[in-house]
C-alpha positions, 0 to 999 in steps of 0.5 A: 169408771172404777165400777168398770175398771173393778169388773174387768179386774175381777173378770181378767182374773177369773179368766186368767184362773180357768186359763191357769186351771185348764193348763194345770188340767192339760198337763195333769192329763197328759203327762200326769194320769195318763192311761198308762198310769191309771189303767193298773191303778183304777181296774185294781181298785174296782176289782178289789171292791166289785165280786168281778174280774175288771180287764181293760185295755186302756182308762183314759181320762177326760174332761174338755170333751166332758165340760164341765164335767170330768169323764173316764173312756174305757176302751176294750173292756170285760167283766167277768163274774164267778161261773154259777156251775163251778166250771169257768167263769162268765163274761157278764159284758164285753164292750169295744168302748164306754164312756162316763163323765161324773161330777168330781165336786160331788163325789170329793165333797160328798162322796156321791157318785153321780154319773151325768152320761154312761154309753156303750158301744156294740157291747155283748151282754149275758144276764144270768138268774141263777137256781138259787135266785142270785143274780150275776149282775149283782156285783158291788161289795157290801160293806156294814154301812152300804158303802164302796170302799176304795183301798191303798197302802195310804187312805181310805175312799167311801162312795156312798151312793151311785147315781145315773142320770143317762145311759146309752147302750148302742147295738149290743147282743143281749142274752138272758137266762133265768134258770128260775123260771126257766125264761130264756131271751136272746136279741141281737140288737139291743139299743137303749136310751135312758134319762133318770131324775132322783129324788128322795122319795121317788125316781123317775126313768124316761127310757127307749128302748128298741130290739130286733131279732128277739128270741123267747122261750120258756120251759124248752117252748119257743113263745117268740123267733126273729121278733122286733120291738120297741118300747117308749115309756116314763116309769115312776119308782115309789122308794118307800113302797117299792111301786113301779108304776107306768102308763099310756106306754108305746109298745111297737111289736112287729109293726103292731102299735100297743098301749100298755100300762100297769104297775109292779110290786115289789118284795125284796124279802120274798124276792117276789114281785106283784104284776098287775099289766094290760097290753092293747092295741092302739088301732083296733082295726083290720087294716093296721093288722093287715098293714103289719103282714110282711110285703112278701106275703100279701100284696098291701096297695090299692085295697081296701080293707074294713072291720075292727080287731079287738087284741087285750092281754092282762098278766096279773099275779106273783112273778117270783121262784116257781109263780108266774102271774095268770096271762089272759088274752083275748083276739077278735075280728068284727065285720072284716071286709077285704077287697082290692080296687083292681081285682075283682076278688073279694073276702066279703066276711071275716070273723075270729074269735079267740081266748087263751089263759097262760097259767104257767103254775098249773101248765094243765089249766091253760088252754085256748078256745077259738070260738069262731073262725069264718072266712067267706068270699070270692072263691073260698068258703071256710069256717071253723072252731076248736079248743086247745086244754092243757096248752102248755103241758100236752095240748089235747086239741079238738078242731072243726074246719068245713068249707070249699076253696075253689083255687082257680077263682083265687087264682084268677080275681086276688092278686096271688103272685104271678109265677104261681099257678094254682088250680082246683076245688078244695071240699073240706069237712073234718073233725080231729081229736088228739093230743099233741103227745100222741103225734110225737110218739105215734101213738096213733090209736088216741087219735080221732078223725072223721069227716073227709075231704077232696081235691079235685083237678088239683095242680100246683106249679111253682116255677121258681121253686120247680115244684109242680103238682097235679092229680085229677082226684085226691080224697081223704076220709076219715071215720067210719066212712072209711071202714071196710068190710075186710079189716077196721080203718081210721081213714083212706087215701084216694089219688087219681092221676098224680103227676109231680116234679120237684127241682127239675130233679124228681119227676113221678107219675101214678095212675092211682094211688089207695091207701087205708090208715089203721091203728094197733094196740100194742101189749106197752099200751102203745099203739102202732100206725099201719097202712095198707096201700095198693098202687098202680103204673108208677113211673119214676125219673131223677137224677143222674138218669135214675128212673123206676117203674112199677105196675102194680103192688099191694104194701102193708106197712106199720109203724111201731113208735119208740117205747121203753123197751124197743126203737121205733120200727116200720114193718112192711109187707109187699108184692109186686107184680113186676117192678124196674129201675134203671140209671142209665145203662144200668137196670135191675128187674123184677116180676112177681116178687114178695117182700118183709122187712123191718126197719128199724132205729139203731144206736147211731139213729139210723134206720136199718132193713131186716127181712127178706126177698123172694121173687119168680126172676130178677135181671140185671145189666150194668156197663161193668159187666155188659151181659144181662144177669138173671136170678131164677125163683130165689129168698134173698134175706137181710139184715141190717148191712148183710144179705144172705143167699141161699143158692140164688142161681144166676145165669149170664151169656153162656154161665151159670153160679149158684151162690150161698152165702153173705154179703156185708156193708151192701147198705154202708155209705161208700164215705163211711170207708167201709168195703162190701164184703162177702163169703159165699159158696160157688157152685158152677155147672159152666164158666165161660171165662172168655167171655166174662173177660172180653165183657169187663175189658171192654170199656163200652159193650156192644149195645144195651140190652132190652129190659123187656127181652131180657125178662121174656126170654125165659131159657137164655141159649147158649151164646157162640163160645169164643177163644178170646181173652183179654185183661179185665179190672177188679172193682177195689171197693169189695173183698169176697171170698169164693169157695168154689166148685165148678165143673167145666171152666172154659179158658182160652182153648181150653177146657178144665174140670172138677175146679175147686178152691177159694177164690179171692176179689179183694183190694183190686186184686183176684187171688186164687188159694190152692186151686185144683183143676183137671185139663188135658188130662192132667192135674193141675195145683195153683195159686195166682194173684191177678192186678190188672195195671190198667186196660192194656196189661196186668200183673200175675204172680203164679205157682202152677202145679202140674202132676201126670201131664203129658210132655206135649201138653206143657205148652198148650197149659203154659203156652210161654213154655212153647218159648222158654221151653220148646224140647217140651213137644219132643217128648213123650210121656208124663210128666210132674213140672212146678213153677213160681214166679211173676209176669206181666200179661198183655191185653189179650192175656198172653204172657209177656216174656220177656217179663217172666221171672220164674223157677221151675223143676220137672221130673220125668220117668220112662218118657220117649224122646221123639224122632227128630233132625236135631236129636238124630244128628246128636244120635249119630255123633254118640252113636245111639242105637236107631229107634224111632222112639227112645226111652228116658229112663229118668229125667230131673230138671231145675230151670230159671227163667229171666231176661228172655231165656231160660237157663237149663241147670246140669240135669241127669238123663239116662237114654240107651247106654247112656247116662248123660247131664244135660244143661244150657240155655233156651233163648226166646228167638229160639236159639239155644246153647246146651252142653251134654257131658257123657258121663257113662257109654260104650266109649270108654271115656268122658266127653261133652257134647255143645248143641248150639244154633236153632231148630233149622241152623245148628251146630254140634261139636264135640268138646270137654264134659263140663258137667262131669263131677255133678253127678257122682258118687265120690266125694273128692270128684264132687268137691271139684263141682261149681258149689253156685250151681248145686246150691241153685238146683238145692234152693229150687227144689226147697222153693218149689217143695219139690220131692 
């Protein structure tokens, strides 16, 4: 009874202890270290003792969910490590969450840290070796006695060591560089589960680790893309001689099991380490190498599949600052035998032979031999051989391959996907020589190929994809079977009968194809690749109603590859015996034309023209300008972006240009913002101005014209010349400047000559500079900025200068004068009339008046004033003396046009006996107001005269001389004029530079 009565004592008190103690632990991590008092305090501390910045959002310690052990969790967390190129810092790792729990008796007895757990969560990882050896990872202060110091303003804390008995890191991205070795690793998800015992004298490491999406590479050369593994092994760690050994390792690669063993030593002096490792498969037979073929690729059920794969790698040698351990690999196939039970196809023998040596000290030395490659079976009948020298510097790579495929029988007894189609017979015998350097800076002379090979009735369909591919006879040859009796060849092309469509975008037809390759010393040692190429009926459609044709061309093309001295550059000879392209009204033609052109790499790598086009005729037809366009025998050159014309005659409908000059940013992408522009001579025998604008007003022509009619009719007949005009657009993406001769221009009615000045298209706008032109006998001055609105009016800005025309004539040149201005036809004589301003035009290019806002002079001398209802009343009321014709000794008139009428300012007109100032205003229905003062008459004082009405109903009554002190010589009299008007006609004639 008092044994029991003592153990429960004694275990009521223990139980009480842990209840107090749990408590006493409870509160102390709730409301004693709570993360917002230890957060500051332990990151300050690892800072001060780690070369590394520590961040954390929050350090939360643990303990019930860590029993019996005490745990930390950090949470949001970086590590960041000084950056090894003085810039910015790196981030060694990030995490979203790490947890540890450690033994507190330990590290407060013995000052031992021993951590029982340490997991991370979706961590982000960048391991970093630097050019000087050191890694970033390497981080823990040393002090004198290899301890870790914790500092504070009251004591002093040594941890003497650090242990790790589990570690977990889930999905973390990891990145490694070694700016050493130049090896670079990179996997997006890496998960490791590691267990550790540690004793005196060794430490033993159980570990699975897994990876997927793993990138390698070394010296900018790509060893491994998107690759998964997994690795389980036991690792021992011998302390005293710094051995790492390991054995019967599982290494899973891409689904392919191995067996890898081998040991590493390590000294920490030379910071060097010796490998000794071997890598093979764990089944070495055909059928888990063809298991481990991705299902995508091959059909892998119900076939059977025999013959043994023998894989071995070894890598034995220093692993250290510029040495690498000497990799040998060795890939065999014995016996392979391949059949699917529901297909009566079979490979009835498949042999490899293949030995590769990686020896990264002397990149020269690796190589890689494929001893033999055989590949025998239904439908195909294939071997092969060849050696790879110097396999990691510049590959020299000499290759055989013989046999014959027959496609159709592939087709018809494997299981090759169903929306495939593929038929023909493959013959192949070739042999190539070449450096793999050769191919990268086309120095193609160092390149060796003989043999041939031919496809015959070939087609390839590929639904899914809208590629099909069909050609009845496609021949390579190589060697000197290829040579010709005209010039040296290095090979031919041979292709009959190819039909392609690709993405249901692209269709190609060719009824034959003859290509000969050639090869080209150049004085830099380099040699250029060239072509002589001759093809027959081509056909061509694309997209959005593209289509070519060509029937027949001779091309010799050469490629120069990129040396010190110059850019790569194609130089490319032609002739075309007639050509078409068309996009779907549009088409441009050519017969019998020659070409030479260089293209070549600028700056921004882009692949400029430079050469020209010469051609017997070329035609044109777009929507914009519905009239076929055609260009007789002309050179056409370019270079770069421009074009240079040289009296290139074109002829369209009843016109004719003959254009010299250049054309810039022709070849420009329309995104770069850049507009076509251009600077030509404009020589003309004929314009019919009526015509261009009905064509570009229209917004459909009437019907397309043939290409073949076009291009038969070798003297197009002038057209039935029409008097209709009409609003036409200005394309807004071109400027071209015109400096321009043209003999007769055909506008409206009528007809002018001699033409010459600058014209401008540019912005949307056609501006003419100081045009001078003869019609009607007159000469005519003008400037004029034409902006079409849209298809039905346009606005024009105008300044007309007229010299020496006839009165009547004004409104056949101006014809909004027979409005405005309508005594105009009850003259007679020559006149000098000027006019500014701006109007809106209607569609069929008459002028609106009621939008002309303008200003205008017009000075006369000796004209005859015709005989009329309205001038005989007046005659007879100032008693005129009767003529059938009067004379106006002098006529000088300032005019304002706006809101529909035209103000006629006191203008002085000396008739008979008379000298008169005439003024008023003419309005657009026709009716008038004018006023005649009598300033000097056989009547012996002043007088005015009102004319009010129109041309059939007016009226004329005598009445006070308004404009009686407008035009005397006596200073007090003119001081009693209205100063407006004077300064009216003053500003008119300064505007107008009127003399």
């Amino acid at each position: 009874m008092k044994i029991r009565k003592i153990l429960r004592r004694t275990l009521f008190f223990f139980i009480s202890l842990f209840v107090l103690f749990s408590i006493a632990v409870a509160i102390a991590l709730n409301f004693v270290f709570t993360p917002e008092k230890i957060t500051p305090t332990v990151t300050e501390m690892l800072n001060e003792n780690l070369n590394a910045k520590v961040n954390c959002q929050s350090i939360e310690l643990t303990f019930f969910t860590t029993f019996p052990s005490f745990g930390i969790t950090l949470k949001n967390g970086s590590l960041v490590t000084p950056s090894f190129r003085d810039r910015e810092n790196d981030t060694l790792a990030r995490f979203k969450e790490c947890r540890a729990s450690f033994n507190i008796s330990k590290l407060l007895t013995k000052h031992n840290l021993v951590v029982n757990e340490l997991s991370l969560t979706n961590p982000k990882i960048k391991a970093v070796i630097r050019k000087d050896g050191k890694a970033n990872w390497n981080i823990v202060k040393q002090t004198e006695t290899d301890t870790i110091v914790v500092n504070d303003t009251t004591s002093s804390f040594k941890i003497n060591s650090v242990f790790i008995k589990k570690l977990s890191i889930e999905n973390a991205k990891l990145s490694y560089h070694d700016f050493v070795t130049k090896a670079h690793v990179r996997i997006d998800s890496f998960n490791v589960a590691l267990k550790a015992a540690n004793t005196n004298e060794k430490l033993m490491l159980t570990t699975q680790t897994s990876g997927k999406r793993i990138n390698f590479s070394k010296d900018g050369v790509r060893f491994a893309r998107k690759l998964k593994a997994s690795l389980n092994t036991k690792i021992f760690f011998d302390k005293k001689n710094m051995k790492v050994d390991f054995d019967k390792s599982e290494l899973v690669l891409n689904d392919i099991d191995f067996l890898t063993e081998g040991h590493f030593s390590i000294d920490t002096l030379k910071r060097e380490v010796d490998t000794d490792i071997s890598l093979e498969m764990k089944v070495p037979s055909l059928k888990t190498l063809w298991e481990a073929i991705p299902r995508q690729y091959v059909k892998q059920e119900d076939v059977d599949v025999e013959g043994n794969v023998a894989l071995k790698a070894v890598a034995k040698g220093i692993y250290g600052q510029g040495k690498f351990p000497l990799t040998d690999i060795e890939f065999k196939i014995d016996n392979g035998i391949l059949k699917y039970n529901k297909f009566p196809g079979e490979i009835r023998h498949l042999e490899a032979d293949m030995h590769s040596v990686l020896n990264f000290n002397e990149p020269e030395k690796s190589n890689l031999t494929i001893k033999n490659l055989l590949l025998e079976g239904t439908g195909v009948d294939l071997q092969g051989n060849a050696v790879v020298e110097s396999l990691l510097e510049d590959p020299k790579i000499d290759s055989n391959i013989k046999g014959e495929l027959d496609l159709t029988t592939l087709k018809k007894k494997f299981p090759v996907a169903a929306d495939i189609d593929i038929q023909g017979v493959a013959q192949v015998d070739l042999n190539a020589v070449f450096k793999s350097n050769d191919i990268i800076n086309s120095n193609f002379n160092n390149m060796k190929l003989k043999g041939h090979s031919t496809f015959t009735n070939l087609l390839v369909s590929v639904p899914k994809d809208t590629i099909y591919l069909k050609t009845q006879k496609t021949e390579l040859v190589f060697g000197r079977k290829a040579e010709t009796d005209s010039r040296k060849a290095f090979g031919k092309i041979n292709v009959t009968d190819l039909t392609l469509n690709y993405k249901k975008q692209h269709d190609l037809t060719l009824a034959g194809l003859d290509i000969k390759l050639r090869a080209k010393m150049l004085k830099d040692s380099m040699a250029a690749l060239g072509a002589d190429i001759k093809f027959t009926n081509l056909k061509y459609k694309g997209i959005d109603s593209l289509k070519g044709a060509i029937r027949r061309a001779n091309i010799t093309a050469e490629l120069s590859p990129r040396s010190t001295k110059e850019r790569p550059a194609i130089n490319t000879t032609f002739s075309i015996d007639s050509a078409g392209v068309w996009q779907g009204k549009r088409f441009v033609g050519i017969k019998n034309g020659n070409y030479k052109f260089t293209v070549k790499k600028n700056r921004d790598e882009q692949w400029m023209p430079r050469g020209y086009v010469e051609f017997n005729s070329l035609f044109a037809y777009t929507p914009e300008f519905a009239m076929p366009m055609r260009m007789e025998h002309s050179k056409v050159t370019i270079n770069n972006r421009a074009i240079t014309l040289k009296n290139a005659r074109i002829t369209f409908g009843n016109s004719d240009v003959t254009l010299t000059g250049q054309i810039n940013n022709l070849f420009t992408k329309r995104s770069q913002g850049k507009d076509i522009n251009a600077k030509l001579t404009l020589q003309s025998n004929y314009i019919d101005a009526n015509e261009i604008m009905k064509v570009m007003h229209d917004n459909e022509p009437e019907a397309q014209p043939d290409f073949n009619t076009v291009a038969q009719n070798q003297n197009t007949s002038a057209q039935p010349t029409t008097t209709e005009k009409a609003v036409f657009k200005i394309p807004e993406n071109i400027n071209f400047v015109f400096n321009s001769d043209i003999k007769k221009l055909r506008y409206g009615e009528l007809d002018m000559t001699d033409i010459k000045g600058l014209l401008k298209v540019e912005e949307g706008h056609l501006k003419l500079n100081e045009f001078e032109l003869t019609t009607l006998a007159a000469k005519l001055t003008t400037s004029i900025n034409y902006t079409p609105v849209d298809n039905t009016k346009a606005k024009v800005d105008f300044d007309f200068n007229l010299h020496d025309i006839e009165m009547a004539n004004i409104a056949k040149v101006l014809p909004a004068m027979d409005s405005l201005f309508p005594m105009t036809k009850s003259f007679e004589g020559k006149a000098h009339l000027r006019m500014q301003g701006t109007a809106m035009l209607n569609e069929d290019m008459t002028v609106n008046i009621p939008t002309v806002r303008s200003i205008a002079a017009l000075q006369a001398t000796d004209i005859m004033v015709l005989d009329s209802e309205t001038f005989t009343e007046m005659a007879k009321t100032l008693m005129f003396k009767q003529k059938e014709k009067n004379t106006i000794e002098t006529l000088e008139m300032e005019m304002i046009i706006e809101q529909s009428h035209m103000e006629v300012l006191p203008a002085l007109v000396e008739i008979d006996r008379y000298r008169l100032a005439v003024g008023g205003v003419q309005n657009l229905d026709l009716t008038y107001d004018y006023h005649v003062s009598v300033l000097k008459s056989p009547i012996p004082f002043k007088t005015g005269v009102n004319i009010k009405g129109d041309l059939d109903d007016y009226n004329i009554s005598l009445g006070k001389a308004k404009y009686k002190y407008y035009f005397t010589d006596k200073e007090r009299l003119k001081e009693k004029a209205d100063e407006s008007i004077i300064n009216k006609k003053k500003k008119i004639l300064a505007q107008l530079q009127f003399e």
